[in-house]
C-alpha positions in Angstrom: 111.9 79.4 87.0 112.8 81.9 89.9 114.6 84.6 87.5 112.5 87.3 86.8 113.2 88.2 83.8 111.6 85.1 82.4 108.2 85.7 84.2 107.4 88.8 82.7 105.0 89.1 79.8 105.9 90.5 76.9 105.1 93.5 75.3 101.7 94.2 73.1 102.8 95.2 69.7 101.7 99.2 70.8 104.2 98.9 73.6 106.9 97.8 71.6 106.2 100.3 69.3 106.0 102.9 71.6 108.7 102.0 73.7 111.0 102.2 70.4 109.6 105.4 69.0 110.8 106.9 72.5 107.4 107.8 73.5 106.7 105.2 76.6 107.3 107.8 78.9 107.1 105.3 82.0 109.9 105.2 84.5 110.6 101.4 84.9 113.0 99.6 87.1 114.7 96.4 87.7 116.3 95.2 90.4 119.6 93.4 89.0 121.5 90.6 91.0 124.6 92.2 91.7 122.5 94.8 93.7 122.3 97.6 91.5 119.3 99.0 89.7 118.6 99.6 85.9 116.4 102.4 84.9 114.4 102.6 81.6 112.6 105.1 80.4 111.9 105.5 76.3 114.8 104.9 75.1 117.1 106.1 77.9 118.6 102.9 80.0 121.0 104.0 83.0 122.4 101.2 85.7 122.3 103.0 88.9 125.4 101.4 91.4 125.7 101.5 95.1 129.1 104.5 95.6 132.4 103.4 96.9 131.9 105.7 99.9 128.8 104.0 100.5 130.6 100.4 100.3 133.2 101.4 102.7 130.8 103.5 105.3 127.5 101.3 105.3 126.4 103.0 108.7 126.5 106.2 108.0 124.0 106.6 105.6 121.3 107.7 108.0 123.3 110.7 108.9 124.8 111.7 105.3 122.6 109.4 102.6 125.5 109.2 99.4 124.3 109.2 95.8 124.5 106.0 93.6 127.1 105.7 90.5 125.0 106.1 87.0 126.0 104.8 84.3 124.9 103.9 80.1 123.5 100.5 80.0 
């Protein structure tokens, strides 16, 4: 299988544990297929989009870098 999320391994029963207590205090990310990127950490989950003004002004983002959209998962 190519998709990613199937190729992971799953979590030892002290990860799960700790990542439900809200005490995994790693920063994880994924990249998602519509180009944005979900960040985890704890229990904290926030999908982080590409802006409008980034969209509609691709080349400019050397000069003036523009934030990304956050969100709740």
């Amino acid at each position: 299988m190519n998709d990613a999320r199937s190729n992971t391994p799953r979590l030892s029963a002290s990860e799960r544990m700790a990542q439900t207590l809200g005490t995994d205090t790693r920063l994880r990310d994924e990249i998602r297929p519509d180009g944005s990127v979900r960040l985890r950490q704890g229990t904290s989950c926030y999908d982080a989009r590409e802006s409008r003004a980034a969209g509609l002004d691709p080349y400019n983002s050397a000069i003036a870098p523009k934030p990304r959209q956050m969100s709740a998962c």
